[in-house]
C-alpha positions as a Python dict, from the first residue, in 0.01 Angstrom:
ca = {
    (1, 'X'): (0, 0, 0),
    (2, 'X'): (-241, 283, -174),
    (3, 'X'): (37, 434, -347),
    (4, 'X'): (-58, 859, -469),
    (5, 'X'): (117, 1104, -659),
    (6, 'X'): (46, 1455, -464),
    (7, 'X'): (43, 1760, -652),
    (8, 'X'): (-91, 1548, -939),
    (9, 'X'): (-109, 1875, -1108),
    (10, 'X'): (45, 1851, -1465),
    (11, 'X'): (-7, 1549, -1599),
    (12, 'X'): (88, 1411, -1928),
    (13, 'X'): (-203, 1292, -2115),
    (14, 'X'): (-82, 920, -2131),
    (15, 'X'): (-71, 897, -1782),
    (16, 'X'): (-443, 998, -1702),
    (17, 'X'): (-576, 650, -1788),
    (18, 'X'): (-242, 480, -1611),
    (19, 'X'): (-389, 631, -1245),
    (20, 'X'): (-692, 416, -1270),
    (21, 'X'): (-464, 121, -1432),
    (22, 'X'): (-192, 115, -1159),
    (23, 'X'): (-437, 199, -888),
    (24, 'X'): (-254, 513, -797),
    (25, 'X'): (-452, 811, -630),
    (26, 'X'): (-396, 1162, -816),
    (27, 'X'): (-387, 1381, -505),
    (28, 'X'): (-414, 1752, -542),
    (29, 'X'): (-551, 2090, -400),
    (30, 'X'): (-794, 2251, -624),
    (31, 'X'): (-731, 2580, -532),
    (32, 'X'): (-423, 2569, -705),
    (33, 'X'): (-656, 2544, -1056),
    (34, 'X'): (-768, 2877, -1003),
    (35, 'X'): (-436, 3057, -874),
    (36, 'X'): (-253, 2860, -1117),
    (37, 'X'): (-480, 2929, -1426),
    (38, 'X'): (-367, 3301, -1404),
    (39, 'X'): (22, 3251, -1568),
    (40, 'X'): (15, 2848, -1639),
    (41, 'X'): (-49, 2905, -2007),
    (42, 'X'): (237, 3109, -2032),
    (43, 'X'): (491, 2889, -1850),
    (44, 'X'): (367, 2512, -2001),
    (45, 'X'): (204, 2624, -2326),
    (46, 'X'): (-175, 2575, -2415),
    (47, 'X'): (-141, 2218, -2540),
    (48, 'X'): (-15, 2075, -2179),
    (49, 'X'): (-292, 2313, -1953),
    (50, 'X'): (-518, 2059, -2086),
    (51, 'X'): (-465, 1806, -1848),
    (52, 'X'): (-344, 2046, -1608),
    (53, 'X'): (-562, 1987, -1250),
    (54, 'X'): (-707, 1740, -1512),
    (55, 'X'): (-1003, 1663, -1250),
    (56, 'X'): (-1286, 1509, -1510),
    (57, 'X'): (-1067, 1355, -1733),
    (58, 'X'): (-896, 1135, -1391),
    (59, 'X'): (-1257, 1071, -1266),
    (60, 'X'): (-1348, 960, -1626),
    (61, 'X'): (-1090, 736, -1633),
    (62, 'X'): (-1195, 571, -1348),
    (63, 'X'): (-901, 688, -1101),
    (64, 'X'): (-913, 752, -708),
    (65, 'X'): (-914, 1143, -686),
    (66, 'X'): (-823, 1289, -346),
    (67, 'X'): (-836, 1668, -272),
    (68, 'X'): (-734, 1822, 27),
    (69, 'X'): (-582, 2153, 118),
    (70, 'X'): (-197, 2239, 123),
    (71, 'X'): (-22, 2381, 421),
    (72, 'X'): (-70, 2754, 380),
    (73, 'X'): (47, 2792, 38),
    (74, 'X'): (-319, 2830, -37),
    (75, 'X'): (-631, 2887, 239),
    (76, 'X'): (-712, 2571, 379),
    (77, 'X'): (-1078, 2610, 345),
    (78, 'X'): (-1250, 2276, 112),
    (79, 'X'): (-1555, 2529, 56),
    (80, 'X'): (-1261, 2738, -153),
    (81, 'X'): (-1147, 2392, -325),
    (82, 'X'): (-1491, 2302, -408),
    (83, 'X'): (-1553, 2647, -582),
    (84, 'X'): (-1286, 2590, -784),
    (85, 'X'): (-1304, 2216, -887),
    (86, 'X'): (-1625, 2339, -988),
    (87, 'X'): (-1632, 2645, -1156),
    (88, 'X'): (-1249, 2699, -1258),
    (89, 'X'): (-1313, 3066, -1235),
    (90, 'X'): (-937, 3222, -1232),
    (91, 'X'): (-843, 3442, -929),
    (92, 'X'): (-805, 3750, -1158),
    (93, 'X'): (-1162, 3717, -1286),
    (94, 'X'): (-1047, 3628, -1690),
    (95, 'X'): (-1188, 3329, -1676),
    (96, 'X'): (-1518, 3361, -1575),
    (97, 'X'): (-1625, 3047, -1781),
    (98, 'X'): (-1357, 2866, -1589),
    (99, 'X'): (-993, 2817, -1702),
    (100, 'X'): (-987, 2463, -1916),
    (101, 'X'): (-1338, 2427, -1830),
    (102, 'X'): (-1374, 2082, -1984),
    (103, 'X'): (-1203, 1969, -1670),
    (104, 'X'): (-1483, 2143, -1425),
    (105, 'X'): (-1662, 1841, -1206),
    (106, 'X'): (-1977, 1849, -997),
    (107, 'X'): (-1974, 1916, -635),
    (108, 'X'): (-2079, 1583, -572),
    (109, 'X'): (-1764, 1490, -705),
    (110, 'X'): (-1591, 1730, -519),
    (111, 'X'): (-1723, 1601, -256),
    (112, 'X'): (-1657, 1269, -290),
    (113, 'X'): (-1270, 1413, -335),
    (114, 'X'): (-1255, 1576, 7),
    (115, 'X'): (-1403, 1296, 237),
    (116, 'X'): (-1446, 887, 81),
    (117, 'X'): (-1176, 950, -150),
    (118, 'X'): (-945, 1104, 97),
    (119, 'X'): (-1057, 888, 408),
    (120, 'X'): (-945, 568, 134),
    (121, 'X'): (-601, 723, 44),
    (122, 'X'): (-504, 767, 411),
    (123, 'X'): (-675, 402, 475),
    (124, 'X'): (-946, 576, 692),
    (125, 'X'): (-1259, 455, 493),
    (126, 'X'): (-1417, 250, 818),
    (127, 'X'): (-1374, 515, 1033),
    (128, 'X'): (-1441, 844, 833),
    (129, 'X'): (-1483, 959, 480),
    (130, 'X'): (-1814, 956, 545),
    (131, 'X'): (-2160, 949, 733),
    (132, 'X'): (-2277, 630, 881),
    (133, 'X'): (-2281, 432, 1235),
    (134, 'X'): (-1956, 388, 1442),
    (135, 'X'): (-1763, 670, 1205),
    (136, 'X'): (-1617, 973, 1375),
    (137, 'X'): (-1889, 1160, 1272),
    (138, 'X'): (-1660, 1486, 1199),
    (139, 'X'): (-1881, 1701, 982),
    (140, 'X'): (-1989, 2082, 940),
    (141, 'X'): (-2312, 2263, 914),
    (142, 'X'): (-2304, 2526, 590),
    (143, 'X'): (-2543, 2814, 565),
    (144, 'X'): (-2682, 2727, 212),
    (145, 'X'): (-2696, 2363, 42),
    (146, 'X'): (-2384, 2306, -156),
    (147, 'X'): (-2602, 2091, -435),
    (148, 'X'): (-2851, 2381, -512),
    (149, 'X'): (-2668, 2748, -495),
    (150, 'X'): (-2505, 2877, -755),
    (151, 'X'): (-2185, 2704, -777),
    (152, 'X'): (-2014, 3076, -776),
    (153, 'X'): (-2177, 3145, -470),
    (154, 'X'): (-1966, 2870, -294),
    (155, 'X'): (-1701, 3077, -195),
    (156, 'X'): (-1879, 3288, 30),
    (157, 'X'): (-2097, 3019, 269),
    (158, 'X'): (-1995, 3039, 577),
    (159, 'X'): (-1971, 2738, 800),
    (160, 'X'): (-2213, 2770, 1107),
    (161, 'X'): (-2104, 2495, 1294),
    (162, 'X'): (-1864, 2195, 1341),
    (163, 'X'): (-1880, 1877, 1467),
    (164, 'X'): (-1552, 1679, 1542),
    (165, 'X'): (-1637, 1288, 1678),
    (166, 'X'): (-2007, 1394, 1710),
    (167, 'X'): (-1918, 1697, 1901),
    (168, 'X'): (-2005, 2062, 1864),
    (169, 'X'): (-1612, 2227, 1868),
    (170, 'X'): (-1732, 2544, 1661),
    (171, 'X'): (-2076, 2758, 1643),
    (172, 'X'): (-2335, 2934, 1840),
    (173, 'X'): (-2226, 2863, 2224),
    (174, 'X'): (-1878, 2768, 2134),
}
């Protein structure tokens, strides 16, 4: 079994290290981070926001993180969930540093969140996750390179084209 707690959102700071210890995937949507960040203080105090959406402090540890998107609660776009894994920057614009910015990762890390590390915790690491032969080859084409812009920019690529099993299902022609 790969066992994950979903919605790993709040975590006690004890537990961060017990994810990697227990091999247990933390599972969560960023996008929550930066709706979240607007009232979370208020509700669970500033000591606990520290390890709330605690996203470096899990991959320091060593653990499995998995992002994905959550059923219409939030917009299912990962470009959205990579902005905010990476910068933290609050809906309302207050945090324009990022809310708890200490626990802001790369987006090769986010990355790595969305596809190997999610392919893994659904035991789909040999046939997607990632790019290589005899995977699905489900992938998208992005109008700027993630790795270079400005991660504040990420929010508003658009997605030119996408390829499910190797096949164009969205773009020019489609």
């Amino acid at each position: 079994r790969r066992l994950r707690i979903e919605h790993a959102q709040h975590i006690d700071p004890n537990d961060i290290e017990r994810f990697a210890e227990l091999n247990v995937i933390p599972s969560m949507q960023p996008y929550h981070a930066i709706d979240d960040g607007r009232w979370a203080e208020k509700l669970i105090g500033s000591e606990r926001i520290k390890t709330t959406y605690a996203f470096k402090a899990l991959l320091d540890a060593n653990a499995q993180l998995a992002f994905g998107s959550d059923w219409f609660v939030a917009p299912p776009s990962p470009l959205m969930g990579i902005y905010a894994a990476v910068t933290r920057r609050t809906l309302d614009d207050q945090n324009p540093d990022g809310w708890v910015p200490e626990q802001k990762i790369s987006v090769e890390q986010a990355l790595k969140a969305y596809t190997n590390t999610a392919a893994y915790a659904s035991f789909d690491e040999e046939i997607k996750g990632s790019l290589a032969p005899g995977k699905l080859a489900d992938f998208v084409i992005i109008s700027d390179n993630l790795t270079t812009v400005d991660p504040v920019s990420i929010k508003d690529l658009k997605i030119l084209e996408t390829y499910v099993g190797g096949k164009k299902v969205f773009g020019d022609g489609n």
